[in-house]
N, C-alpha and C positions, 0 to 999 in steps of 0.2 A: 704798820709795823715795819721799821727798818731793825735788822741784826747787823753789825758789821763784826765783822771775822777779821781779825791779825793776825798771820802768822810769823814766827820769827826761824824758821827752818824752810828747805826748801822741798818738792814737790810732797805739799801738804793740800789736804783737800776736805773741803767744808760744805756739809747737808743740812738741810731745813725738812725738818720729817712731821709730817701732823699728829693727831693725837692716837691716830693707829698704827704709826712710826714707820709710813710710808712718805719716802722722798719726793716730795715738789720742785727743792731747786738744788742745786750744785753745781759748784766751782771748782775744779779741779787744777793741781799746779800750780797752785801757789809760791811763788817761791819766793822767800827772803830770806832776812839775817836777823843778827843779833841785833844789828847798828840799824836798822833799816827793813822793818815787817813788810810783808805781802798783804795788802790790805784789800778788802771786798766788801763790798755794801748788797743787799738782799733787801728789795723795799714790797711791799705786797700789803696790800686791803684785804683785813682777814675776819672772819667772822670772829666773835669769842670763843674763846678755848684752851687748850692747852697745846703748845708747840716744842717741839724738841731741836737741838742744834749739837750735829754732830763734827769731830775732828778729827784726822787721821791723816796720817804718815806712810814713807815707806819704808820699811827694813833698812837701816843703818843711817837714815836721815834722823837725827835726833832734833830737840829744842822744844819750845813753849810755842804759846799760842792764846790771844785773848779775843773774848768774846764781850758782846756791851748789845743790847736792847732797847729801843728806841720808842715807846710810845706814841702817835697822838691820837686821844680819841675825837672821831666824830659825830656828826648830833645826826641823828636818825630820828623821823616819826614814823616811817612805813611800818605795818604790821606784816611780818610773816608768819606763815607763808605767803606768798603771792607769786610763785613760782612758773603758773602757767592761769589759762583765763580760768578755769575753775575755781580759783582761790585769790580772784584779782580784787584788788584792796580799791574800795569804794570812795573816787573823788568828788567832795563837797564842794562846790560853785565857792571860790575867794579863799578858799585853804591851801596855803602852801605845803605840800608835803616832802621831808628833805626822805631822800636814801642815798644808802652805799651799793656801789656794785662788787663786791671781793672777790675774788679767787674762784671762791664757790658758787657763787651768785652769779651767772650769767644774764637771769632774767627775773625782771619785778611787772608784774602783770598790775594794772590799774582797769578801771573801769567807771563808766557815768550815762545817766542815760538821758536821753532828749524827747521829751513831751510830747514837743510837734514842734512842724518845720523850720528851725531857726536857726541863725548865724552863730556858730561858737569857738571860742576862742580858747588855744591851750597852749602854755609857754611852760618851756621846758629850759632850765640853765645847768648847763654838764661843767665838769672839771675837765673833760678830756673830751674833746668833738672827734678827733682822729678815731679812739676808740669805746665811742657810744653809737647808737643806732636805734632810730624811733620808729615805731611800725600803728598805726591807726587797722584799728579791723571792724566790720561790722555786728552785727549780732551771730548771723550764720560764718564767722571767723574769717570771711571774704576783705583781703586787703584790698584798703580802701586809700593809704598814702604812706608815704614814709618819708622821714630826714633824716639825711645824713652828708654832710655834705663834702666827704671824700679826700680831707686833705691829711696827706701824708706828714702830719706834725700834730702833736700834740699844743691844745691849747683853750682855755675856757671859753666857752661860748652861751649865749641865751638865743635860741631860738623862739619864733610864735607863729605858732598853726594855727590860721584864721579859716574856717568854709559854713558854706551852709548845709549843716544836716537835715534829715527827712527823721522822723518820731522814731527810737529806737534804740537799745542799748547796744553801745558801743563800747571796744576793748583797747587799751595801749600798752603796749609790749614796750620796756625802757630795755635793751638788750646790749650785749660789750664783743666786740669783735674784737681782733687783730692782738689780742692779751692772752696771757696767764696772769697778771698777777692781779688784773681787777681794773676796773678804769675811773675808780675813786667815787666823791658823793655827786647828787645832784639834786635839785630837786624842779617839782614839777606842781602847777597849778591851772584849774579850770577856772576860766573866766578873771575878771578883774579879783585884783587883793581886797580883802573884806575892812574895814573901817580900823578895827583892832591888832591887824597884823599893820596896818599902814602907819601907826603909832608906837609900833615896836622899835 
């Protein structure tokens, strides 16, 4: 969801309030003109809902001020909850699962389990490597690896975590650092793509 804010007066100031019309983001000082607005863009990955956008002035600054709403949806298969390993949404061997990470959603818990001792593979493709962070854990929640590979820039990346496990179910934590406003979609796959998705 991008909002952008114009204002055409000067120190005007523009709020993004959620559906309990509590403030997330703000811009204050804005200042334009008539000939020449103050312009601000607000971009955030947001769960569904209802969003408010406030505008305000100060005593004896008069003028207008325009607002404009920006859509794109994304394509999501995770089911939530999966907020924490309790509720971690169960990955099928060659099914890609796409999610968002938003605002709200710090963390998508996944999970799968291994039979007995074998080599497994799990590729993960983020919108934003700067600010995503992958955590492997064991059954007893014992971190077991993580990726993240640290660079100070945002930028798409696919990663693939190859090891050999021992029998046991296992957890992945997909988690967003260094944000507020979310660090976009991503999705995530065990083992090779299944026949059907690879003719998609």
């Amino acid at each position: 969801l991008t909002i952008r804010v114009q204002c055409f007066l000067d120190y005007c100031r523009a709020y993004i309030l959620d559906e309990d019309l509590v403030s997330f983001a703000v811009k204050q000082y804005l200042n334009g003109s008539a000939g020449a607005p103050a312009t601000v863009d607000f971009t955030y990955y947001v769960e569904p809902g209802t969003y408010y956008v406030r505008c305000t002035g100060e005593a004896g600054h008069e003028g207008s001020y325009r607002i404009k709403a920006l859509f794109d949806e994304i394509e999501s298969t995770e089911s939530e909850p999966n907020d924490d390993y309790t509720t971690a949404y169960p990955l099928q061997k060659g099914i890609e699962i796409y999610g968002v990470h938003t605002r709200e959603d710090a963390h998508d818990f996944y999970t799968f389990e291994v039979e007995q001792g074998q080599e497994v593979k799990l590729t993960v493709s983020v919108a934003d490597s700067f600010k995503t962070h992958l955590k492997v854990y064991d059954s007893d929640l014992q971190l077991l690896d993580e990726i993240y590979d640290g660079v100070a820039f945002a930028e798409a990346k696919t990663y693939t975590y190859q090891k050999r496990l021992d029998a046991g179910v296992y957890y992945i934590d997909m988690n967003t650092i260094y944000t507020d406003e979310g660090a976009g979609p991503y999705w995530i796959r065990l083992g090779e793509k299944t026949a059907s998705q690879q003719t998609e």
